[in-house]
C-alpha positions, 0 to 999 in steps of 0.5 A, spaced: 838 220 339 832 218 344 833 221 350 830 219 358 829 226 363 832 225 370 828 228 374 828 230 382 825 235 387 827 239 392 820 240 396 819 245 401 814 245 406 812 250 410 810 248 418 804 250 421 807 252 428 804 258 431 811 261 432 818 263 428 823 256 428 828 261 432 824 267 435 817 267 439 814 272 432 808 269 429 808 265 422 801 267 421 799 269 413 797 275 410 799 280 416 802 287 415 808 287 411 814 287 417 810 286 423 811 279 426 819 281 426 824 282 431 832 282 432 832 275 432 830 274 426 832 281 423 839 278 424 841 283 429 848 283 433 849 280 439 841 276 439 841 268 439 836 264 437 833 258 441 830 252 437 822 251 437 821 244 440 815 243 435 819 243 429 824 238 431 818 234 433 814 235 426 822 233 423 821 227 426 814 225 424 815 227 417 821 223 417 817 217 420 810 217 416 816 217 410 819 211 411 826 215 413 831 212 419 831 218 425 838 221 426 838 221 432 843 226 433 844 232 428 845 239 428 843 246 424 849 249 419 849 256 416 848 256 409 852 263 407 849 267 400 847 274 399 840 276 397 836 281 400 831 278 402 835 274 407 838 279 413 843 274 416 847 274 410 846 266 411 840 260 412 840 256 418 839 250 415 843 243 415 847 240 412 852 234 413 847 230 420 840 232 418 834 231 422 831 225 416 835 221 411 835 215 406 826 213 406 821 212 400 815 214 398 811 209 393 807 213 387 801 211 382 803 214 375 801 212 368 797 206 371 803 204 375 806 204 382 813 206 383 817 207 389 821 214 389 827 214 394 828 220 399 835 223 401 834 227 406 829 231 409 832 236 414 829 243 418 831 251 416 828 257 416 825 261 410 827 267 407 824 274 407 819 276 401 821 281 394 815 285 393 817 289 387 812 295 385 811 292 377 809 285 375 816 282 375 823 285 378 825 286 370 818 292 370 819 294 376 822 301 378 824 299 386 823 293 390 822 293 397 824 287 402 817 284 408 821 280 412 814 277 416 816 270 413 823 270 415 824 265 419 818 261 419 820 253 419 822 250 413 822 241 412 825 241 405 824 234 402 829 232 398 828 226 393 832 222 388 832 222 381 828 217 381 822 220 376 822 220 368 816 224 366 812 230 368 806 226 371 811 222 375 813 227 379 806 231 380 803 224 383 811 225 388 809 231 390 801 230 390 803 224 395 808 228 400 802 233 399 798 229 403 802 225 408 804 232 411 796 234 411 796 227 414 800 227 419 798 235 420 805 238 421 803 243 415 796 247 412 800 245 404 796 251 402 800 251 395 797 259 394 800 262 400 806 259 399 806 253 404 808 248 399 813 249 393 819 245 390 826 246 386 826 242 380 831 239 377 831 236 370 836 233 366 836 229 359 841 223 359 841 218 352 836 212 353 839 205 356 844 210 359 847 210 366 850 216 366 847 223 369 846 229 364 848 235 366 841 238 370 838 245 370 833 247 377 827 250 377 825 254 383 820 256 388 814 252 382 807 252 387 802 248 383 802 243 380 800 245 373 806 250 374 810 244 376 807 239 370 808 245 365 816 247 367 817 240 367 815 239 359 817 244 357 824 245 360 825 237 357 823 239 350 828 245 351 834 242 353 832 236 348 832 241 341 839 244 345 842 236 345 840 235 338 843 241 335 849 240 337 849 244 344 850 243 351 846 244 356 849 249 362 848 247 370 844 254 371 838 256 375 831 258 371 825 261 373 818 259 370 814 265 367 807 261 367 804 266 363 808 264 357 809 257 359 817 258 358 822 257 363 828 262 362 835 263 366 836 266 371 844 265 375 849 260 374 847 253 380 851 254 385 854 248 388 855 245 395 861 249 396 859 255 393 854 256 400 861 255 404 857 251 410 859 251 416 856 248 423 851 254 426 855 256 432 849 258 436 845 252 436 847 246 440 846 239 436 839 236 438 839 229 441 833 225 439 832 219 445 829 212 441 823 214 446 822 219 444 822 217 436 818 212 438 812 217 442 812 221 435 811 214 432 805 212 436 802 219 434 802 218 427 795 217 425 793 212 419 796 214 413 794 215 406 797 208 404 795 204 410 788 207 410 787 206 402 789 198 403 784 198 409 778 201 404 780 196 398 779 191 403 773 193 408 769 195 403 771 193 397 772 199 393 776 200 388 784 201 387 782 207 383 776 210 389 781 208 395 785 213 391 781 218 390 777 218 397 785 217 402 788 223 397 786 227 403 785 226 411 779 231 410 776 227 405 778 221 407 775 223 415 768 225 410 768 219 408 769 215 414 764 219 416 758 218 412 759 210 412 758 210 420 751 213 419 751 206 417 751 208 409 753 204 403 761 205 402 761 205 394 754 210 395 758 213 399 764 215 394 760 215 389 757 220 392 762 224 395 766 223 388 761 225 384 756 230 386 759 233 393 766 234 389 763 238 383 759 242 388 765 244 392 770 245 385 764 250 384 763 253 390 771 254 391 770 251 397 774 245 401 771 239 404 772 241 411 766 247 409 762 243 406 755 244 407 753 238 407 755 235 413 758 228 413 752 225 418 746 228 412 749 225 406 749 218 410 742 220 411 740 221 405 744 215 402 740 211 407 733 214 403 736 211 397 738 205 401 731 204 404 727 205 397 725 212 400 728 216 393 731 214 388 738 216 385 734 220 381 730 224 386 737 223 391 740 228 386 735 233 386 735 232 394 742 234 395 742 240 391 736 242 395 740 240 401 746 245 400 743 251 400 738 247 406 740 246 412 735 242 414 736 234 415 734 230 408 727 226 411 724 233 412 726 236 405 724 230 401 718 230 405 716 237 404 718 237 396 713 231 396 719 227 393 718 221 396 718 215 391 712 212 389 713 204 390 706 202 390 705 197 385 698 199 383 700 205 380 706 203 378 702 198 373 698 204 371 702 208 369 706 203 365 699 201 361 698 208 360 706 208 357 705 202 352 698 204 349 701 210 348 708 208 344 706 202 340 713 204 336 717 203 341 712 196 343 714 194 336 721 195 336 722 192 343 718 186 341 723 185 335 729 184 339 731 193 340 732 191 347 733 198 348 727 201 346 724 199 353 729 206 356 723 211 352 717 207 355 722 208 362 722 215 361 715 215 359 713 213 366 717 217 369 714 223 366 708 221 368 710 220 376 714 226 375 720 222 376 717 218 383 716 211 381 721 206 383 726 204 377 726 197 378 720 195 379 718 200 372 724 196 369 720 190 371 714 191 370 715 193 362 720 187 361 714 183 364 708 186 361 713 185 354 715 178 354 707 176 354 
């Protein structure tokens, strides 16, 4: 028996407002433990909880830059489990009239595109944080409650069970990665929390129709981890369908470390909450108007924008990709081409060499020390011949460590590149007379035997002469 994995995500997306969903605490990461907390969000009798206008606002905006219809009227419910780390004994979510529902995002996975449908995308508050005194609450000998992230404003994004592999649902929440730093409603700092998702995985025989039965996996806040979960947890319940056996509806925990999922508790249902209507929060009315004010505010949008530099400059489907994948890279790159540089250099370079030395550093785009405008000016050396790509590289490395602007570094290092015809000629006479094996191959028809003379020159002029015109100079001299 084949089978086909149905796989849909639960992401939780946590919101950059400087204050609680419900309380005027702050949401700020990393503070002392228990200190932005207050009777409102600690669950204290006879406190009521006032909406933070900034949420309904980034509900709204994340529901429009996914192709969502608006409800323009709906409600927060009380979502009721028992957890330690959630002091109400209830979540203020919503439930049957959210904020967002019925959109789609499209995907690039497998060298395809996919639409995955949205069910809903609705407002709540996270809960509080276990810290357990072991590595894990089976080796730990207490466990103590840091309440500071209760009641930070959640977007819970859900989607269809529209994928079928692991890299399918990795370019999904890549994708709503980077609308929601598009729209700027989130930091989507995977590390700290700020992104994570529910996966649900089931196996159905292919050519099916019918649903398997599902198993969820929680709180997975990278996308190796979501990957890994993924496979590992269809192979699972592949080896248990083809033995005999039936997958139980459960919620699993994945141990990254040993790369196993492994149980947890029965998965709740729907019922199981006993949802009701939040009495203390009225219904929020959204006027057309204001859906179209928000509307009017979303910025240009990572499809939108890789359209736009496929055909203004060219680049390829797969650059465009890699460029629009983030609004700072995107915003860099824009940058850079406005000191009037080359598009393709510019995400050849912003690809290449910018991006290793960012992923070496550990630093992100935004803090890059090369700043847009220098990188524009040193692609305009290249450009007017001043360096070549060659001596550029050399440049830039200097360059991240000098803040001084390329013209200077290139003219004090001496790295101007030798365009003069008359001592490109002598070297190249030099670089012949010298390899008479390599003018003898050549000569016979290995066509890549010039690339030692090349470098012969290149030697010789400490990497300074213009590479055209050597390559030129040798073909010309060659063929006579």
């Amino acid at each position: 028996m084949k089978y086909e994995a149905v796989i849909g995500l639960e992401i939780h997306c946590e919101l950059k407002t400087k204050t609680k969903i419900f309380c005027g605490c702050a949401t700020a990461f990393g503070a002392e433990q228990n200190t932005h907390v207050c009777p409102v969000c600690l669950g204290m009798p006879g406190v009521l909880p006032t909406v933070n206008k900034r949420v309904v606002e980034f509900g709204i905006k994340a529901g429009l830059a996914t192709n969502c219809e608006i409800n323009k009227y709906s409600k927060f419910d009380r979502k009721n489990y028992y957890y330690p780390d959630l002091p109400k004994n209830w979540q203020t979510s919503q439930y049957d009239l959210p904020i967002a529902e019925h959109g789609w995002v499209d995907i690039d996975a497998g060298g395809k595109k996919k639409r995955i449908r949205l069910t809903r995308i609705h407002m709540e508050e996270d809960a509080g944080k276990l810290v357990h005194s072991g590595t894990t609450i089976k080796d730990s000998s207490s466990s103590n409650v840091d309440y500071n992230r209760t009641g930070v404003p959640l977007l819970e994004i859900v989607s269809e069970p529209d994928m079928r592999s692991a890299e399918e649902a990795r370019s999904y929440m890549e994708k709503i990665k980077s609308i929601m730093e598009y729209i700027d409603v989130s930091n989507c700092r995977m590390e700290e929390g700020n992104l994570r998702a529910d996966i649900n995985v089931s196996l159905r025989p292919v050519g099916s129709k019918e649903l398997g039965t599902r198993t969820e996996m929680k709180n997975i806040n990278s996308f190796k981890n979501l990957e890994d979960a993924i496979n590992y947890e269809i192979d699972r319940q592949e080896e248990v369908l083809e033995d005999g056996g039936h997958i139980v509806q459960e919620t699993r925990t994945f141990d990254p470390a040993r790369g196993i999922t492994l149980s947890m508790r029965s998965k709740e249902n729907a019922h199981d909450y006993r949802y009701m209507p939040e009495p203390d929060l009225p219904p929020i009315v959204t006027s057309e108007e204001t859906i179209e004010k928000y509307r009017s505010e979303l910025p240009e949008l990572p499809d939108a924008r890789r359209a736009r530099l496929e055909k203004e400059y060219g680049l390829s489907d797969y650059d465009a990709g890699i460029i629009t994948s983030s609004r700072a890279m995107a915003e860099y790159f824009d940058a850079v081409v406005a000191t009037g540089a080359d598009p393709k250099l510019a995400a050849n370079w912003i690809m290449g060499d910018l991006a290793k030395n960012l992923n070496e550093d550990g630093i992100d785009i935004a803090k890059s020390p090369v700043s847009a405008e220098r990188l524009g000016k040193m692609i305009g050396l290249i450009m007017k011949d001043t360096i070549s790509g060659k001596i550029a590289k050399k440049v830039f490395k200097e360059m991240w460590t000098n803040e001084d602007d390329p013209e200077k570094i290139v003219k004090d290092k001496g790295l101007v590149q030798i365009t003069d015809t008359g001592a490109i000629e002598a070297a190249v006479d030099a670089a012949i007379a010298a390899n008479p094996k390599a003018v003898e191959e050549y000569k016979g028809g290995k066509k890549k035997a010039i690339g030692a003379l090349v470098g012969q020159v290149m030697k010789a002029t400490r990497g300074k002469a213009n590479p055209q015109m050597v390559n030129k100079m040798l073909a010309e001299k060659l063929a006579d």
